[in-house]
C-alpha positions as CSV (number, residue, x, y, z in Angstrom):
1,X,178.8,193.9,74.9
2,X,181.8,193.3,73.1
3,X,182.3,189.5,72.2
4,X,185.7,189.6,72.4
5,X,185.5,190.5,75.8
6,X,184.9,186.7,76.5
7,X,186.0,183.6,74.0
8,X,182.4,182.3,74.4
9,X,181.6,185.5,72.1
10,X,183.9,183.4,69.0
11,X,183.2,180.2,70.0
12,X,182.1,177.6,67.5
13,X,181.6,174.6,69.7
14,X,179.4,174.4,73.2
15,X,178.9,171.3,74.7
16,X,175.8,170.1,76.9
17,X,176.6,168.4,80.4
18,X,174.0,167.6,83.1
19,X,174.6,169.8,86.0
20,X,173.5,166.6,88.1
21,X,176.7,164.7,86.6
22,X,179.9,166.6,88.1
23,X,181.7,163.6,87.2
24,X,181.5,164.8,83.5
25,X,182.6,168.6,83.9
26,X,186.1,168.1,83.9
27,X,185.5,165.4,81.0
28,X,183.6,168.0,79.2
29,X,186.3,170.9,80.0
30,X,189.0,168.7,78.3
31,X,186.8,167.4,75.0
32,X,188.1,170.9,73.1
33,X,184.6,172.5,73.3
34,X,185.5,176.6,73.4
35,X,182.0,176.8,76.0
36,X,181.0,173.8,78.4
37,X,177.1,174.2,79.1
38,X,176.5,173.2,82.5
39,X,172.7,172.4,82.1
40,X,170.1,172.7,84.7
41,X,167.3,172.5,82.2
42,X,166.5,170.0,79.9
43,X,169.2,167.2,81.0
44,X,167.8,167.3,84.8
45,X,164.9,166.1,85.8
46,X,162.5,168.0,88.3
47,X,163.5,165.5,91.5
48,X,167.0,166.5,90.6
49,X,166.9,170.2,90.1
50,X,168.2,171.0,93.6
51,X,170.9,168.1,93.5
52,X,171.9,169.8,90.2
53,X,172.3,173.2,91.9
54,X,174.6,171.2,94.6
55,X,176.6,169.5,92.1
56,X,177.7,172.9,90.2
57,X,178.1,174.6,93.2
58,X,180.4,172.0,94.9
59,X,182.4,171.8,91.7
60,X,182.8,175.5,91.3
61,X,185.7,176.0,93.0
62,X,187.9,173.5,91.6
63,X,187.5,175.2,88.3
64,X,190.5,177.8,86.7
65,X,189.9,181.2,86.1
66,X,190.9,180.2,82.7
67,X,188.2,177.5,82.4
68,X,185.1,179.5,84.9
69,X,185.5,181.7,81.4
70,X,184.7,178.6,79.3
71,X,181.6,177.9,81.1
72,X,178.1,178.7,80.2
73,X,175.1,177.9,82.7
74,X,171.6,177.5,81.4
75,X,169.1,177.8,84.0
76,X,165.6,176.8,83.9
77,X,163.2,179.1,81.7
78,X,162.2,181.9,82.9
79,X,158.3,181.7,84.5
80,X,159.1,178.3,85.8
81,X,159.4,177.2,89.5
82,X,163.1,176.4,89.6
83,X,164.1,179.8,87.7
84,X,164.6,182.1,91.5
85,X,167.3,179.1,92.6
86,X,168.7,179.2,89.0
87,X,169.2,182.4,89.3
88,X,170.8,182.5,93.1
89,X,173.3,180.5,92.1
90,X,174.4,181.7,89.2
91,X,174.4,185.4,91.5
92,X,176.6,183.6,93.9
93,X,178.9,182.2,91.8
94,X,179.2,185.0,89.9
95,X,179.0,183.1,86.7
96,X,180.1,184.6,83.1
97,X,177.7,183.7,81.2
98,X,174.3,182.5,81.2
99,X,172.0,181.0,78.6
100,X,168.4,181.6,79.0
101,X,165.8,178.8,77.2
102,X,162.7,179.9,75.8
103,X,163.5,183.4,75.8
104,X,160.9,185.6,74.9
105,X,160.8,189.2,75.7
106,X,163.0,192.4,76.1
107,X,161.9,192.7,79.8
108,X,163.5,189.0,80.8
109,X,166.7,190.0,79.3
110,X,166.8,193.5,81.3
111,X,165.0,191.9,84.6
112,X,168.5,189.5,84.6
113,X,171.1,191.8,83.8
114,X,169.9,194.3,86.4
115,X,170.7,190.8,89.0
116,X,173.0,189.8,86.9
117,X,175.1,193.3,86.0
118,X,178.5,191.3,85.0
119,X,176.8,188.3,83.4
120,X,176.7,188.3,80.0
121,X,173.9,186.4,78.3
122,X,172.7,184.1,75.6
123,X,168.7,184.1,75.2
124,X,167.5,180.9,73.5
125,X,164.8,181.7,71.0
126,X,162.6,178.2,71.2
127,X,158.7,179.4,70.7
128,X,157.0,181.4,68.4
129,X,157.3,184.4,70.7
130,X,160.2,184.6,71.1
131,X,160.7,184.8,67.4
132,X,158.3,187.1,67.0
133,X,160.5,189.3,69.5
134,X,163.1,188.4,68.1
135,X,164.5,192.0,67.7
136,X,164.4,193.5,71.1
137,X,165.4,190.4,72.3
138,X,168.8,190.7,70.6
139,X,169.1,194.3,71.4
140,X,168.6,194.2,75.3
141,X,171.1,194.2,77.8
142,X,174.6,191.9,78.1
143,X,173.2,189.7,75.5
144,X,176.5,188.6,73.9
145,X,174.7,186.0,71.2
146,X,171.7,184.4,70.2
147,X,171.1,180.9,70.3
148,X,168.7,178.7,68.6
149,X,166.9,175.7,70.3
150,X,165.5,173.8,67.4
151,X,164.0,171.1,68.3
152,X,161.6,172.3,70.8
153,X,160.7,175.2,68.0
154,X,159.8,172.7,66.0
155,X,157.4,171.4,68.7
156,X,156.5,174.8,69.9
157,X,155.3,175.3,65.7
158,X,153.4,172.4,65.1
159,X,156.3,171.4,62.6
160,X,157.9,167.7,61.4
161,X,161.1,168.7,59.7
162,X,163.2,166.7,57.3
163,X,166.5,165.6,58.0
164,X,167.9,168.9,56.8
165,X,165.5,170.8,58.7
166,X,164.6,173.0,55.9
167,X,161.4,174.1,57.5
168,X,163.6,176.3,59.8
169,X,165.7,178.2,57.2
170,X,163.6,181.3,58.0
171,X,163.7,180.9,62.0
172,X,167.6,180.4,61.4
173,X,168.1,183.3,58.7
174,X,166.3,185.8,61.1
175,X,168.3,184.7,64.0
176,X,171.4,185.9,62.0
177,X,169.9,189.0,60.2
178,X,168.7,189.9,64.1
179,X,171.6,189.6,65.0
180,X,173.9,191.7,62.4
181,X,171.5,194.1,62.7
182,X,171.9,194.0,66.8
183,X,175.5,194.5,66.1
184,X,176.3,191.5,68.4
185,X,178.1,188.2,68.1
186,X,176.5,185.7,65.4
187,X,174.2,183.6,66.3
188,X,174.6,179.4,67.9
189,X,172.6,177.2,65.9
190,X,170.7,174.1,67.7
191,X,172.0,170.8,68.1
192,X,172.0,167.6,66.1
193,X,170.3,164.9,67.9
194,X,171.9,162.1,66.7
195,X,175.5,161.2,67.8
196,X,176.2,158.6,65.4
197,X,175.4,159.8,62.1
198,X,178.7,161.8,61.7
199,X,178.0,162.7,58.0
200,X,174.4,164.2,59.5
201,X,176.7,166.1,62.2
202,X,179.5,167.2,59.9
203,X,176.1,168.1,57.4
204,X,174.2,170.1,59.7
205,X,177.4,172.3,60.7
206,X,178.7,173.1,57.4
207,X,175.2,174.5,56.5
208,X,175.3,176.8,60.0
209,X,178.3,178.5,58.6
210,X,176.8,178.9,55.4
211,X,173.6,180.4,57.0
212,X,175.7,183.2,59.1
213,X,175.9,181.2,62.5
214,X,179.1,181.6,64.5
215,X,178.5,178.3,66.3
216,X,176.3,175.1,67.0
217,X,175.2,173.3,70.3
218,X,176.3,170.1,71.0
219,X,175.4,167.1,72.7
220,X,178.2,164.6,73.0
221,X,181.8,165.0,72.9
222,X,182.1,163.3,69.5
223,X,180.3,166.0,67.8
224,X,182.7,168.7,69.0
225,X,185.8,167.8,66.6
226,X,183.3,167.5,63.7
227,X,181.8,170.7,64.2
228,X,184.8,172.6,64.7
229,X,186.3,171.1,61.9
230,X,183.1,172.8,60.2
231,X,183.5,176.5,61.0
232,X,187.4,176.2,60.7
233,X,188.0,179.5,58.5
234,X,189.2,178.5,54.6
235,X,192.8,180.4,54.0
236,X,190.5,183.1,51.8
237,X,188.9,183.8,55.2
238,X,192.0,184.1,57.2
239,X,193.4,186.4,54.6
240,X,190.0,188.5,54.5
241,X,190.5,188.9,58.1
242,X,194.0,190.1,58.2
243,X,193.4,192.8,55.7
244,X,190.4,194.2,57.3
245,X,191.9,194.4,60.5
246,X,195.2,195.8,59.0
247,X,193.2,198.7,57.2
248,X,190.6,199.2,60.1
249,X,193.8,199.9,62.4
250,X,195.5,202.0,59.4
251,X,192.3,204.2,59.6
252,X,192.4,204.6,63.6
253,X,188.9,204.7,64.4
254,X,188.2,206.3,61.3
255,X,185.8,205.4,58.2
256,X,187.7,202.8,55.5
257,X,186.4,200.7,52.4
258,X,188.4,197.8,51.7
259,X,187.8,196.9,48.2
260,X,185.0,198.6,47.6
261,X,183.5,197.2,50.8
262,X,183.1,199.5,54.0
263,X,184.6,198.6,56.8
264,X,182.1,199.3,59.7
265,X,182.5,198.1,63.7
266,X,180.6,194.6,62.9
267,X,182.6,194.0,59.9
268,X,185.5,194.4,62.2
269,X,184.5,192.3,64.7
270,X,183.7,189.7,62.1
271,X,187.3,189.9,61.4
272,X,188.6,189.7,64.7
273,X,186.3,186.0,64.9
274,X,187.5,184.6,62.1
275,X,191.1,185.4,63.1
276,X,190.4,184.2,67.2
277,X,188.6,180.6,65.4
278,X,191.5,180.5,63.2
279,X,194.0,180.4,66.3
280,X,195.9,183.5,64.8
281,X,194.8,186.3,66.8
């Protein structure tokens, strides 16, 4: 799946809303997030699952083309008793993306996209198996990116992380090597689960661009601007960008090294990113 096909495939910034709180999705919409999660998992609780369903559903039509694009759902994980509605509604409402928690096998991925031919998807890679599948994970069907849920990782591990969770720099670099390697959109890296610490927000961001990841999750509004601010291509970026795209469409389709460098699809597409975060594609 091409990530440019959709701008959640360059997005930098998605923002968790409870799907039981439609008073929030416009709210959410309009906070400068490029993806709005509308969340049926972890932010609703099991006596609310079906009033969740409602509230999205009600809501749906009073949504843009522009902004249904913009929109991410995450269901329940797959296994458990509310995924089948999850997945219903999502069907009926024909909904461009979905993001899948605890994500762990090839077979989950293909089972949806066969329902879900037009959907594209973002597995969440949260347990130790789904780690350890890691790679035909990211190379089954319609997934556009990766995403990592850290914190229940960490629980699914065993694992108390410092501040700077260094105890997942393997978990993260393999999420980005799996994906290169996938040839698909980087990788979303987890949220910060404090809203206050800005220093820890602006902290945690700068080190998911470092790492390779395209984008982060996040909880609260304020954390949108900070992390945006984050993976904001440098002007060395922008001009990287431009000259790979200029000598890719020089070549026409055809093989190209750009100072020394090869210029392959994902390189290209990597280009393309940087140029659609920058606001100059």
């Amino acid at each position: 799946m091409n990530p440019l096909d959709t701008p959640l495939g360059f997005g930098s910034t998605f923002l968790f809303v409870p799907g039981s709180r439609p008073d929030r999705f416009m709210k959410a919409l309009e906070s400068g997030a490029d993806g709005v999660i509308l969340d049926l998992e972890d932010a609703v609780g099991a006596e609310d699952k079906v009033l969740a369903r409602e509230a999205i559903r009600s809501a749906w039509p009073s949504f843009t083309p522009e902004q249904k694009k913009r929109l991410v759902l995450r269901s329940n994980a797959p296994g458990s008793q509310f995924y089948g509605a999850d997945l219903i509604l999502a069907q009926e409402l024909q909904v461009d993306c979905l993001l899948i928690p605890k994500c762990e096998s090839l077979d989950q991925i293909n089972g949806l996209a066969l329902i879900l031919p037009k959907t594209a998807l973002i597995p969440m890679i949260e347990t130790a198996l789904g780690l350890d599948h890691l790679k035909e994970i990211a190379n089954s069907m319609q997934v556009l990116r990766l995403a990592l849920g850290n914190l229940d990782l960490q629980a699914d591990l065993g694992m108390v992380c410092d501040a700077q969770e260094s105890e997942l720099a393997t978990a993260r670099f393999q999420l980005v090597a799996a994906s290169r390697v996938a040839q698909i959109a980087p990788p979303i890296d987890g949220v910060t689960p404090s809203t206050e610490d800005l220093e820890r927000i602006t902290q945690d961001a700068e080190r998911s661009k470092r790492m390779g990841f395209g984008g982060k999750l996040c909880i609260h509004p304020k954390q949108v601007p900070l992390v945006k601010t984050a993976f904001m291509p440098t002007p060395q970026e922008i001009l990287w960008a431009t000259r790979v795209i200029e000598a890719s469409q020089l070549a026409q389709g055809g093989a190209v090294k750009l100072d020394g460098r090869m210029i392959d699809h994902p390189v290209v597409l990597l280009a393309k990113r940087t140029l659609a975060t920058s606001g100059k594609h």
